[in-house]
C-alpha positions in Angstrom: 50.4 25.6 6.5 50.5 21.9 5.5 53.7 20.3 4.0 53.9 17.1 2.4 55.8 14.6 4.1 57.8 11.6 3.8 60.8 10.2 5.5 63.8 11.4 3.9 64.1 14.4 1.2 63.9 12.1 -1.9 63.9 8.6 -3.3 64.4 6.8 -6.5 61.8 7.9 -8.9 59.4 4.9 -10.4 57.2 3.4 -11.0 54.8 5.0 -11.8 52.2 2.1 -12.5 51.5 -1.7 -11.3 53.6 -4.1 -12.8 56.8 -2.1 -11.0 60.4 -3.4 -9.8 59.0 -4.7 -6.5 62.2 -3.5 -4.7 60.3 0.0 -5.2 57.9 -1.2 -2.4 57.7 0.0 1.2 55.4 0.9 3.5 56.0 4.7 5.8 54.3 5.0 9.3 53.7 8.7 10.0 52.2 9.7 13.7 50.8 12.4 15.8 49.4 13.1 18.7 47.2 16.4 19.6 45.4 17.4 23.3 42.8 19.9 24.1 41.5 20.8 27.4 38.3 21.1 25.4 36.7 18.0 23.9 37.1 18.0 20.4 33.9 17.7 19.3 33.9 17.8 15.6 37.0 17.2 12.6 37.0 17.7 9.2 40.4 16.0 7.7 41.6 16.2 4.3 44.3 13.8 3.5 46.6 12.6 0.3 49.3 10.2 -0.1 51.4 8.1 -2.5 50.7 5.5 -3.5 48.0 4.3 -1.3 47.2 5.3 2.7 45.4 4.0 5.4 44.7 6.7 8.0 43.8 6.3 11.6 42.1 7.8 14.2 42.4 6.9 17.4 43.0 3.3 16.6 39.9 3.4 14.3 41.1 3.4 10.2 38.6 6.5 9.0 39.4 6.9 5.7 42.0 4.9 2.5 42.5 6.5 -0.8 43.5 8.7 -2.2 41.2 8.4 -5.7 42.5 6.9 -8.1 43.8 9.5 -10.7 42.6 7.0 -13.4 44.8 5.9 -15.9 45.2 4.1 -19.4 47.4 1.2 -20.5 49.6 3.9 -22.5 51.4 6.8 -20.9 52.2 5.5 -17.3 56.1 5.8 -18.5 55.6 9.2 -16.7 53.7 9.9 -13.5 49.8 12.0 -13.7 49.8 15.5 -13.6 48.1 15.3 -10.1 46.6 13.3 -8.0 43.1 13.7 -5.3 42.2 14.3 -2.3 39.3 12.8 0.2 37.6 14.8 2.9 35.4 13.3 6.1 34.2 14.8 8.8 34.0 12.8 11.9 32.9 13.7 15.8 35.8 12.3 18.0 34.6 13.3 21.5 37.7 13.0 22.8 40.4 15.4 24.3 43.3 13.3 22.3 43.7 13.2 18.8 46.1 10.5 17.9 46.6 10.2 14.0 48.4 7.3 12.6 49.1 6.4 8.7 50.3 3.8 7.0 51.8 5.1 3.2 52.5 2.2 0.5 54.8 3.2 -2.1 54.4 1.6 -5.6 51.0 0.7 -7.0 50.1 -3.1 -6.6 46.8 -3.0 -8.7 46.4 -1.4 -12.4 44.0 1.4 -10.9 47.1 3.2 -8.8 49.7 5.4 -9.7 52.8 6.5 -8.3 54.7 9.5 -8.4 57.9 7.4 -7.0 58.2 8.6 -4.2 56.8 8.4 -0.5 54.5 11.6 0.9 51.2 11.8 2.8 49.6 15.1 3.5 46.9 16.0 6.3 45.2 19.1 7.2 42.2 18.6 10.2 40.0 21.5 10.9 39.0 21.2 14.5 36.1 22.4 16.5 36.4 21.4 20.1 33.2 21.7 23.1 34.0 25.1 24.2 32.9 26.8 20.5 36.6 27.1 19.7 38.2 26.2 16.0 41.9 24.5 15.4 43.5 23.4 12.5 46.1 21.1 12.8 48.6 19.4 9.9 51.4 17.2 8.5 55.1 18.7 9.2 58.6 18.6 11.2 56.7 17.4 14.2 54.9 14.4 13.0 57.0 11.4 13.6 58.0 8.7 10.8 59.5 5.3 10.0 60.1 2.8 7.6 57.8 -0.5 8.4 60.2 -3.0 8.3 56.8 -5.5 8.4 55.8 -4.7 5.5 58.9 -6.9 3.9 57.3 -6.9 -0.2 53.9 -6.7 -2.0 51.6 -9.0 -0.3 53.5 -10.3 2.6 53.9 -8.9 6.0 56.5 -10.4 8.8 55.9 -8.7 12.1 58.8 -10.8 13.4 61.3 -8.5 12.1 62.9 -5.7 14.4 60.5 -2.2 14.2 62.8 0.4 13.2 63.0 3.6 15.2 60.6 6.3 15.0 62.6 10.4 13.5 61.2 13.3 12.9 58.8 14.0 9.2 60.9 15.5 6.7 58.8 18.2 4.6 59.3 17.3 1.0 58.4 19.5 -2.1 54.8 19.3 -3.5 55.2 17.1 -6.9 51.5 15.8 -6.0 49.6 19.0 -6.3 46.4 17.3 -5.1 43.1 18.4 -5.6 39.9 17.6 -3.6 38.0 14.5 -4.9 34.4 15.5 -5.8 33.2 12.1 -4.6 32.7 11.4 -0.5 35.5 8.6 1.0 34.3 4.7 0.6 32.4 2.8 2.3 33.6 -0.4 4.4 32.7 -2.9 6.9 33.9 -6.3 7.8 32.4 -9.0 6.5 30.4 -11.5 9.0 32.5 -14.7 8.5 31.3 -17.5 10.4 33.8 -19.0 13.0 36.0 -16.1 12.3 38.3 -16.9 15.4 40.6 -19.9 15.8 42.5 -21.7 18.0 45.3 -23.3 16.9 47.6 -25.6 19.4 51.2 -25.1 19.4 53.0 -26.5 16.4 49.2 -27.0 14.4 48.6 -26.3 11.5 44.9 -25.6 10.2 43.0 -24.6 7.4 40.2 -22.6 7.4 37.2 -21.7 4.1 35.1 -18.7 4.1 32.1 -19.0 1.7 31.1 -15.6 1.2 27.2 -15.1 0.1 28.3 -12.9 -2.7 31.7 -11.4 -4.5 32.9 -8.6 -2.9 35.8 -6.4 -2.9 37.9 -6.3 0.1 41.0 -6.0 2.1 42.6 -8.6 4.4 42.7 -7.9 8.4 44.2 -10.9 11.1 44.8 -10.1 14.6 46.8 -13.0 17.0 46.1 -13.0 20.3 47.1 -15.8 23.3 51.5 -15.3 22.4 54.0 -17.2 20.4 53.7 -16.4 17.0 51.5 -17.6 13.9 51.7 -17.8 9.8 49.0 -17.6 7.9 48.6 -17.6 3.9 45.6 -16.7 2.9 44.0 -16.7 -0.4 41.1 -15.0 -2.4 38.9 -16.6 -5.6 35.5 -15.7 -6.5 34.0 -18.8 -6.9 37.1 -21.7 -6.5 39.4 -20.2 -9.6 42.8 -19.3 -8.8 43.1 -16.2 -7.5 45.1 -13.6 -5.5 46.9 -14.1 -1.7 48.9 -12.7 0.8 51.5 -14.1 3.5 51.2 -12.8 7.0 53.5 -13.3 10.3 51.6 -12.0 13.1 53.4 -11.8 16.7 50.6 -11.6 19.7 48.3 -8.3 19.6 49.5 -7.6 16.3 46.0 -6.3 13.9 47.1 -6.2 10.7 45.3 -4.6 7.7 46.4 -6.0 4.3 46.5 -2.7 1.2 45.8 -4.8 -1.7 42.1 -4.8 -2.4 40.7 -8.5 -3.2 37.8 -10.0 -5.3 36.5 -12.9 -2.7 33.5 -15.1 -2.9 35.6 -17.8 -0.8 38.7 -17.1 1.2 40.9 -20.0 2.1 43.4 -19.0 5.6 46.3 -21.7 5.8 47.5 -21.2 9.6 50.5 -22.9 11.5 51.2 -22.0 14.8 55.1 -21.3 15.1 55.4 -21.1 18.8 55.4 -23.8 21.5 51.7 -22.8 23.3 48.3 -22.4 21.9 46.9 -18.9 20.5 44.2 -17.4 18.6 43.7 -16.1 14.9 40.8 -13.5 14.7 40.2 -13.4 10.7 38.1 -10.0 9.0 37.1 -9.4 5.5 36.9 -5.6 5.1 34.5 -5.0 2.1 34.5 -1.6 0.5 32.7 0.2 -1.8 31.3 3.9 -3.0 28.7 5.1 -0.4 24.7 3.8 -0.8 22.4 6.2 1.0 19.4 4.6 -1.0 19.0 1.4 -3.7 16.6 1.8 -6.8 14.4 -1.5 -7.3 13.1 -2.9 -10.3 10.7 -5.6 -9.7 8.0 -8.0 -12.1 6.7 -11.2 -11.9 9.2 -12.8 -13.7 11.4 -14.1 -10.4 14.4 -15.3 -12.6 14.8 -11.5 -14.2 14.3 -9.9 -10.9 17.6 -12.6 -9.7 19.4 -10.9 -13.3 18.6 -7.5 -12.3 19.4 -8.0 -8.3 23.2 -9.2 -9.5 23.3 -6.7 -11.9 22.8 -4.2 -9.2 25.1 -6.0 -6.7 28.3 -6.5 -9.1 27.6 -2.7 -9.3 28.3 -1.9 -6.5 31.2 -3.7 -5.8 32.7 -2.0 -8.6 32.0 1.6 -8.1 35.6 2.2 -5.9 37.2 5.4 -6.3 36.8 4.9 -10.0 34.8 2.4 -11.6 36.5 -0.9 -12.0 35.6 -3.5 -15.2 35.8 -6.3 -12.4 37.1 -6.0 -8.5 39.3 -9.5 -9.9 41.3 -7.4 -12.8 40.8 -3.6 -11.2 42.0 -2.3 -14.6 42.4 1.5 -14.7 40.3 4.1 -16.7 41.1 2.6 -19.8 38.1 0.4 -20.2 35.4 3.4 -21.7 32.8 0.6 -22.7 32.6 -0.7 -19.5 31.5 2.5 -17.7 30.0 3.9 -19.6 27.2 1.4 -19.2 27.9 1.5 -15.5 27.4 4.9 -15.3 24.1 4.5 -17.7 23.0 1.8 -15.1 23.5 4.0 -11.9 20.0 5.7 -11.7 18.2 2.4 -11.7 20.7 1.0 -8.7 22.2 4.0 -6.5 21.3 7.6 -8.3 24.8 9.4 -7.0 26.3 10.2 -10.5 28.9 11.9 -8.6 31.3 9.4 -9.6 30.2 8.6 -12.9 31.0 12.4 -13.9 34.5 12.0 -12.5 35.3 9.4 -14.5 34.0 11.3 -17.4 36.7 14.0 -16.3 39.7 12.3 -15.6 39.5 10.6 -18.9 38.6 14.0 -20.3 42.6 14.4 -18.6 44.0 11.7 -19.9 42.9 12.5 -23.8 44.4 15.7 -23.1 47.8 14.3 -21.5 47.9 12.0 -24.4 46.7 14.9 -27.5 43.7 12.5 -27.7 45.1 9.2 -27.8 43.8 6.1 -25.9 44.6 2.6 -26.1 42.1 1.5 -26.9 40.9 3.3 -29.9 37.1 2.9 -30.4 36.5 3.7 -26.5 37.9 6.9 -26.7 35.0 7.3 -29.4 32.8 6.3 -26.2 33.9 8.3 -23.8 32.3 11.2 -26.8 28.8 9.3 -26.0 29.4 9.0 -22.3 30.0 12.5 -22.1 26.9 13.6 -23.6 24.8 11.1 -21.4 26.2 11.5 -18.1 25.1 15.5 -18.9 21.5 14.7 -20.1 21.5 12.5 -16.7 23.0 15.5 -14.4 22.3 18.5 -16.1 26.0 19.2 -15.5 27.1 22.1 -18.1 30.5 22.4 -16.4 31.4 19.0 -17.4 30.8 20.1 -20.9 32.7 23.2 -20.2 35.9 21.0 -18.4 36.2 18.0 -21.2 35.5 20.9 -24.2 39.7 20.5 -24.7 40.1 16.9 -24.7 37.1 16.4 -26.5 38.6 18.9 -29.3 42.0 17.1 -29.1 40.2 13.7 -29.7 38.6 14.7 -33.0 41.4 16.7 -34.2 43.6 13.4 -33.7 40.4 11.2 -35.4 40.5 13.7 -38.4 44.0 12.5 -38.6 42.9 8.7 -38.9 40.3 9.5 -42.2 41.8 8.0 -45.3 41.6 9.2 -49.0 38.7 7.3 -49.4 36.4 9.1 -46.6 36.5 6.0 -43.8 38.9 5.8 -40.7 41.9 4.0 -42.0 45.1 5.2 -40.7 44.2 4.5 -36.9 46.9 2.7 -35.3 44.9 -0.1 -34.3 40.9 -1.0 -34.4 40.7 -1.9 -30.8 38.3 -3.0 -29.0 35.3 -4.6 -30.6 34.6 -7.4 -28.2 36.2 -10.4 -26.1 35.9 -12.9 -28.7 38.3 -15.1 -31.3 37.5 -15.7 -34.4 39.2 -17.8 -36.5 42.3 -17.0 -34.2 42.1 -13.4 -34.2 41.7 -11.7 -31.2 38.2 -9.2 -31.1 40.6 -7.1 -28.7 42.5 -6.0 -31.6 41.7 -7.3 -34.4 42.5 -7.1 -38.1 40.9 -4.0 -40.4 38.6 -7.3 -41.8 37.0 -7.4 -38.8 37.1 -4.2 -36.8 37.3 -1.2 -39.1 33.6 -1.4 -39.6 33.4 -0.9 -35.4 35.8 2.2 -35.3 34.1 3.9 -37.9 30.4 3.3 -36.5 31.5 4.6 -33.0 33.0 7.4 -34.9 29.7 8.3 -36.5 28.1 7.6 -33.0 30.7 10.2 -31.6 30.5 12.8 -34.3 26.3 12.9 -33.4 27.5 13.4 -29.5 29.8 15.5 -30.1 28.0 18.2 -31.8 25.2 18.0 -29.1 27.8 18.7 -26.9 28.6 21.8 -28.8 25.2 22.7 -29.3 24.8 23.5 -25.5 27.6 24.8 -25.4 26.4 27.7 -27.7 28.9 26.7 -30.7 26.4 26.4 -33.5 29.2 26.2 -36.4 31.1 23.5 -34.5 28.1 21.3 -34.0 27.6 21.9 -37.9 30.9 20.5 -38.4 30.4 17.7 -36.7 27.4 17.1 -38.6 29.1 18.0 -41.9 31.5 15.1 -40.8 28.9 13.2 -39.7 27.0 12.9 -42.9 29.9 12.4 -44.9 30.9 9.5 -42.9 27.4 8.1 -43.2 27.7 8.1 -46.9 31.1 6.3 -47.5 30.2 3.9 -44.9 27.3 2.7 -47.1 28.9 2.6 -49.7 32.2 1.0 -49.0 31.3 -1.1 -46.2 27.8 -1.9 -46.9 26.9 -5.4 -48.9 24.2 -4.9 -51.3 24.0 -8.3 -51.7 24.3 -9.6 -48.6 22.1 -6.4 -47.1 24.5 -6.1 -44.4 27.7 -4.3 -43.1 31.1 -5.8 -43.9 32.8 -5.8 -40.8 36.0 -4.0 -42.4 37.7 -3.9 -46.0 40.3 -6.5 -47.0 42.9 -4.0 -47.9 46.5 -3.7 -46.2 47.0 -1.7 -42.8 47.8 1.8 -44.0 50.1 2.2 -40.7 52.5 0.3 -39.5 51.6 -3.2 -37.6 52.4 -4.2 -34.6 51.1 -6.4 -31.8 48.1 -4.6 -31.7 47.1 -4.4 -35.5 47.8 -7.4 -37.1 48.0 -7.6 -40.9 44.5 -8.1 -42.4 43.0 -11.0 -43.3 41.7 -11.7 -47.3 38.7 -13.0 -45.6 35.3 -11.0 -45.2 33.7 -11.2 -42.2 30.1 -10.5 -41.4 29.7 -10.1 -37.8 26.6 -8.8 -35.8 28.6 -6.3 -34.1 28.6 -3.6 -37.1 25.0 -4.2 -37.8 23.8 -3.5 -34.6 26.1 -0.4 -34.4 24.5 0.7 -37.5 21.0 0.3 -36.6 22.0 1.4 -33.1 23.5 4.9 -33.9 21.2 5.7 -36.8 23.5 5.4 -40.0 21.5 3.1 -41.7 17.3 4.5 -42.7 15.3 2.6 -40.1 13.6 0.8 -42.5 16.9 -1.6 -42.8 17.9 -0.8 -39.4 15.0 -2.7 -38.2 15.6 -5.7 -40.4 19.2 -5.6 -39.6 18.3 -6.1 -35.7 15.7 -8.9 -37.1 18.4 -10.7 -38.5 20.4 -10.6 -35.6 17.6 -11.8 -33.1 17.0 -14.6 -35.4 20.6 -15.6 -35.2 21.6 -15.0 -39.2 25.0 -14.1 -38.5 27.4 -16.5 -38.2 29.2 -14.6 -34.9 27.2 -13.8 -31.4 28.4 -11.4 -29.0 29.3 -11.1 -25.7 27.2 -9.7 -22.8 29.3 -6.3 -23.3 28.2 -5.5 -27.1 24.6 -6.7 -26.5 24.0 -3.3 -25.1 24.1 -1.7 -28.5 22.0 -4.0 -29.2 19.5 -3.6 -25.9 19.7 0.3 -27.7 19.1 0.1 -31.3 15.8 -2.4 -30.2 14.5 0.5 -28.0 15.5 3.1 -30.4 13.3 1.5 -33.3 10.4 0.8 -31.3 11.1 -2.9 -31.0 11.3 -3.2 -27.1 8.1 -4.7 -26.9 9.2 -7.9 -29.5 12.2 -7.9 -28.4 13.6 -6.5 -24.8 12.5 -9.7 -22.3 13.9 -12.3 -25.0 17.5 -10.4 -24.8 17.6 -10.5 -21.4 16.8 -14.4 -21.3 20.6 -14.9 -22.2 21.4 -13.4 -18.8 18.9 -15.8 -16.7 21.1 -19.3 -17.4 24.5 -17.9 -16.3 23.2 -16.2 -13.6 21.3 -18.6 -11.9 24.4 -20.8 -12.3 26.3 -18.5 -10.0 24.1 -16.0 -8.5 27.4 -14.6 -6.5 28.1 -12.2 -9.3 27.8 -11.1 -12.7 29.9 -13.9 -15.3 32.6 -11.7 -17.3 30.6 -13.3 -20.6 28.4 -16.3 -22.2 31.0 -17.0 -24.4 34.8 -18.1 -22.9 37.0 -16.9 -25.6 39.7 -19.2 -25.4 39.3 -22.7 -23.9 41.6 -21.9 -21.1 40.5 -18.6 -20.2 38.3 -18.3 -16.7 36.0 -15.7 -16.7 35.4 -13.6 -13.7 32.5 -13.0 -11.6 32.3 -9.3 -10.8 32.4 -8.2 -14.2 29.5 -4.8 -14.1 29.9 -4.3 -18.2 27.4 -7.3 -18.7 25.1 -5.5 -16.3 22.8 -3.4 -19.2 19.7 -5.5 -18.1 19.7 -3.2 -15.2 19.3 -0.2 -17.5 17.6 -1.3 -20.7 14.9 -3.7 -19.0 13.4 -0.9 -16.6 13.9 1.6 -19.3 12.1 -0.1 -21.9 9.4 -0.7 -18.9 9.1 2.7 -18.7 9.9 3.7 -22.5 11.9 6.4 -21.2 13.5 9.1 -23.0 15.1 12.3 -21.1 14.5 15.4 -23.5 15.8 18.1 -21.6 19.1 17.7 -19.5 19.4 17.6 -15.8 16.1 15.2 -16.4 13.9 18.2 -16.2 11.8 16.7 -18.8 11.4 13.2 -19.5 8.6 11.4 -21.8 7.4 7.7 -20.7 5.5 4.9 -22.2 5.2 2.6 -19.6 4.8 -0.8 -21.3 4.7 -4.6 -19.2 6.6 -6.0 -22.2 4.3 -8.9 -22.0 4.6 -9.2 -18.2 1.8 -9.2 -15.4 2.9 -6.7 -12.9 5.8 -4.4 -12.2 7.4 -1.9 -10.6 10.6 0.5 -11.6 12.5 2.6 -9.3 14.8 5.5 -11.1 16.4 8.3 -9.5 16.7 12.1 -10.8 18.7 14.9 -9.5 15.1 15.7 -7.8 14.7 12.4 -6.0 13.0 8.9 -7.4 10.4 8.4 -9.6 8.1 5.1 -9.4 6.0 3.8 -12.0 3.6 0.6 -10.6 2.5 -1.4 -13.8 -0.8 -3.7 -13.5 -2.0 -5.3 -16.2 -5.6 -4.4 -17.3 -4.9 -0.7 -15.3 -3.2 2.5 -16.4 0.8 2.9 -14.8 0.4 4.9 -11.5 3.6 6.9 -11.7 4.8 9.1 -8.8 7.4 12.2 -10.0 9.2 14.5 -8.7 7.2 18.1 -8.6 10.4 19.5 -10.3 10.5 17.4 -13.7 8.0 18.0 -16.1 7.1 14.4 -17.4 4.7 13.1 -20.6 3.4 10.2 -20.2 1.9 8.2 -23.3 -1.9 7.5 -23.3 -1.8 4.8 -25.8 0.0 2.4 -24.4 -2.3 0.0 -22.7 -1.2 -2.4 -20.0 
């Protein structure tokens, strides 16, 4: 049976999430060594530990985790419930199986969480070349030490004496890991030019990396040639400040750094400290979920095929074990808007929605931990709409089934937030409309003036969701209630936050906070504010008649509002245009705002077009600007999935005023293609198993 282990029976407890007492930090070495006088010709290994792990075979590093558990910027005052699992299979071919891991305890980036205290688990099911089958795992006769290199976060000094190697001690199971439904990442080391150099005795050198692209990485050095070298080495996207680590190597040392990086450039400062020349042997280990197969959009219009290429690529990077807002911030699960639209933009890039689904669950967790409370209080209304799409893109009923009790929670605790007068207005704040200041007020939590409008549309948005969701789920009087609500919210918000004169939404009343404020919900502001952001909310989900709806979105095309948005928000807008049958007017001359930034950097997607504070430096892996990668090819296609799983789907194919094209999507039966031509019907290849309408009167 396998046993957690770790090096002594307890430790100090905490913390639990980054931002820790970095006294908390070491790094455990746990080892084993297995022979067979039969080959071992296959090995499936299942393997968990806290905080983070790199595990070895055989000198090779197979696998780091363990998933992220996901996590919000409220609640990490206690440690998650659980944590995950990965699984690989590799074929060693090898009579000796020597397994090595290196265990940091105490979370350096805001996506890991600690339980406080050191374990790593392992259980390897063996076939060797003679047809037989072992299983082998972590206990009393795995070895294990303290790395005394590992001396804080980010720095590593193999000068220092190695402490002795004592037996594992099994420790209780406070981890109660589960297997992670998504495969172990991908990596690969980055081909930097020149990536070995000489440095005399007593030099000192500096060495710059441009990278072709922003990736997501660890750090790995090996010395070679004696004496011993110090290098400090440092990470930026494009030439911004940006994160580093210090490293002491003595000769034949490979070191593997735990913190991952955002790099476009990498700068290695490295002084030799010893008294003969030796060698520095730099590696940029990129990671990233697995690709079996890319999705390609493609038109004539070369500057949108550059937008939609780093779209796709800023993707990637940030589909880790979770998605990530950016690989530069790696904030935790708490950011809802931004994958949502990740998730939304997976079938035109990569098609494995494995990971989109988890995320969908282990917030579904953390509403339930927290009785339906995020921090961020109009994302939780999201993660309603995300639910309900990453379904209708899966055909997934057990997700339903799973998140049923958090999404119950969430509008119990909503209920809760409706005033006397029928809108939301006892929340405790009205975060997060968008990353923007206006007239000194933060977007990220603003006043009721200027985000109550927000909360309540997403609310309206999540009350439609939510009773689909109970719809299939065969609860026909719970979907009416959500309707009930639904309706009743549409009428108070036209008429309380609706301007007749104006023929526009208010972006909140001017009356006082009915909660208490605080740092996250400032007292209001006798201003009004009419901001696009409501507006296109309103024509977006629907609680507007269309006939207004449609002139709202005119408005905001034409630029009437005083206010623009960032990249983020415009994919409300990207869906009320395609909801109202406007993709045609309007889909290409939305996605020109992305074509100037982009070209500027092509590396990877800008953080937004607008910086909100003179100071502030935006990043360049930032995947919740990426919507071009959704809406364009799905207003190419005019799709719309009308039967979950994507077993039916209607098209319209349309070149939007282009000459040629071509979209790739995947579906849970394999990609569909639609070739565009103008002057010719759309040749469209589908999989046998989807039943799919395509328009007739729309000519090309």
């Amino acid at each position: 049976m396998s046993h957690w282990i770790g090096l002594e029976p307890a430790a100090p407890r905490g913390p639990f999430a980054a931002g820790g007492d970095p006294a908390h930090y070491k790094v455990t070495e746990f080892f084993r060594t297995y022979t067979w006088d039969s080959a071992v010709v296959s090995a499936t290994i299942q393997a968990c530990g806290d905080t983070a792990f790199q595990l070895f075979l055989n000198g090779e590093c197979i696998m780091t985790g363990p998933p992220s558990v996901g996590g919000d910027f409220i609640g990490n005052d206690t440690p998650r419930d659980n944590f995950y699992s990965f699984e690989v299979t590799v074929s060693p071919a090898a009579y000796t199986l020597a397994f090595s891991a290196l265990v940091q305890t105490m979370p350096l980036r805001l996506f890991e969480f600690s339980k406080g205290q050191v374990g790593f688990l392992l259980t390897a099911h063996l076939t060797t070349a003679d047809g037989k089958t072992h299983t082998v795992y972590t206990g009393d006769d795995w070895q294990a030490r303290r790395s005394t290199a590992h001396t804080a976060p980010f720095c590593f000094d193999d000068t220092r004496t190695p402490a002795p190697f004592v037996p594992a001690v099994p420790i209780d199971d406070i981890w109660h890991a589960a297997p992670a439904p998504i495969p172990v990442l991908t990596e690969y080391a980055y081909p930097l030019a020149d990536a070995t150099v000489t440095i005399n005795a007593d030099e000192r050198i500096t060495r710059t990396w441009e990278l072709d692209r922003v990736y997501g990485g660890f750090l790995a050095l090996r010395a070679t040639g004696g004496g011993t070298v110090r290098a400090n080495v440092a990470f930026s996207e494009i030439g911004e400040e940006g994160s580093g680590e210090t490293v002491t190597l003595c000769d034949g040392t490979d070191y593997r750094g735990f913190a991952l990086h955002s790099a476009g450039r990498i700068t290695a400062t490295m002084e030799n400290c010893s008294n003969a020349p030796l060698t520095v042997t730099a590696a940029f280990i990129v990671t990233h979920y697995p690709v079996a197969e890319e999705a390609v959009t493609l038109c004539d219009d070369e500057a949108l095929n550059t937008v939609l290429d780093t779209c796709r690529h800023t993707l990637k990077i940030c589909r880790q074990t979770l998605h990530l807002d950016s690989t530069r911030h790696c904030e935790p699960l708490a950011c809802t808007g931004d994958y949502y639209i990740e998730s939304l933009m997976t079938p035109f890039a990569f098609g494995d929605m494995r990971l989109a689904a988890f995320d969908v669950l282990r917030t579904a967790e953390l509403l339930t931990r927290e009785d339906g409370r995020m921090f961020h209080t109009t994302y939780s209304l999201i993660w309603v709409c995300w639910l309900h799409e990453v379904y209708m893109l899966t055909g997934d009923i057990t997700l339903l089934t799973r998140c049923r009790p958090a999404l119950e929670k969430l509008l119990r605790r909503f209920e809760t937030y409706c005033g006397a007068n029928g809108l939301v207005e006892t929340p405790p704040d009205y975060m997060f409309v968008d990353w923007l200041f206006i007239d000194g007020y933060s977007l990220h939590h603003p006043p009721k003036a200027l985000g109550q409008s927000v909360l309540n549309m997403f609310y309206f948005g999540a009350l439609d969701a939510a009773a689909a969701v109970y719809g299939t789920l065969g609860d026909p009087d719970a979907a009416r209630r959500c309707l009930a609500a639904r309706e009743d919210l549409r009428r108070t918000v036209n008429t309380l936050l609706f301007d007749g004169d104006r023929r526009c939404y208010t972006a909140g009343l001017n009356t006082p906070n009915a909660t208490e404020e605080n740092g996250s919900l400032p007292k209001n502001t006798d201003k009004r504010y009419f901001l696009p952001h409501a507006n296109i909310l309103a024509a977006c989900f629907g609680v507007c008649d269309d006939t207004l709806a449609t002139d709202l979105i005119h408005r905001v095309m034409a630029g009437e509002f005083e206010y623009d948005c960032q990249p983020y928000f415009l994919h409300f807008l990207f869906e009320a245009i395609f909801r109202l049958g406007l993709r045609e007017q309007y889909t290409r001359l939305l996605a020109e705002r992305w074509k100037a930034p982009v070209l500027a950097c092509t590396k990877g997607l800008v953080e937004g077009f607008i910086p909100p504070t003179e100071d502030y430096c935006f990043d360049h892996s930032h995947a919740w600007g990426g919507t071009p990668l959704y809406s364009v090819p799905k207003a190419l296609l005019g799709l719309t999935v009308t039967e979950a799983g994507m077993r039916a789907i209607t098209l319209a194919p349309s070149l939007l005023g282009l000459s040629h094209a071509t979209v790739e999507l995947f579906t849970p039966y394999g990609k569909l293609t639609c070739e565009m031509q103008r002057g010719q019907p759309p040749r469209v290849t589908c999989p046998a198993e989807i039943r799919c309408c395509i328009s007739e009167d729309n000519a090309l």
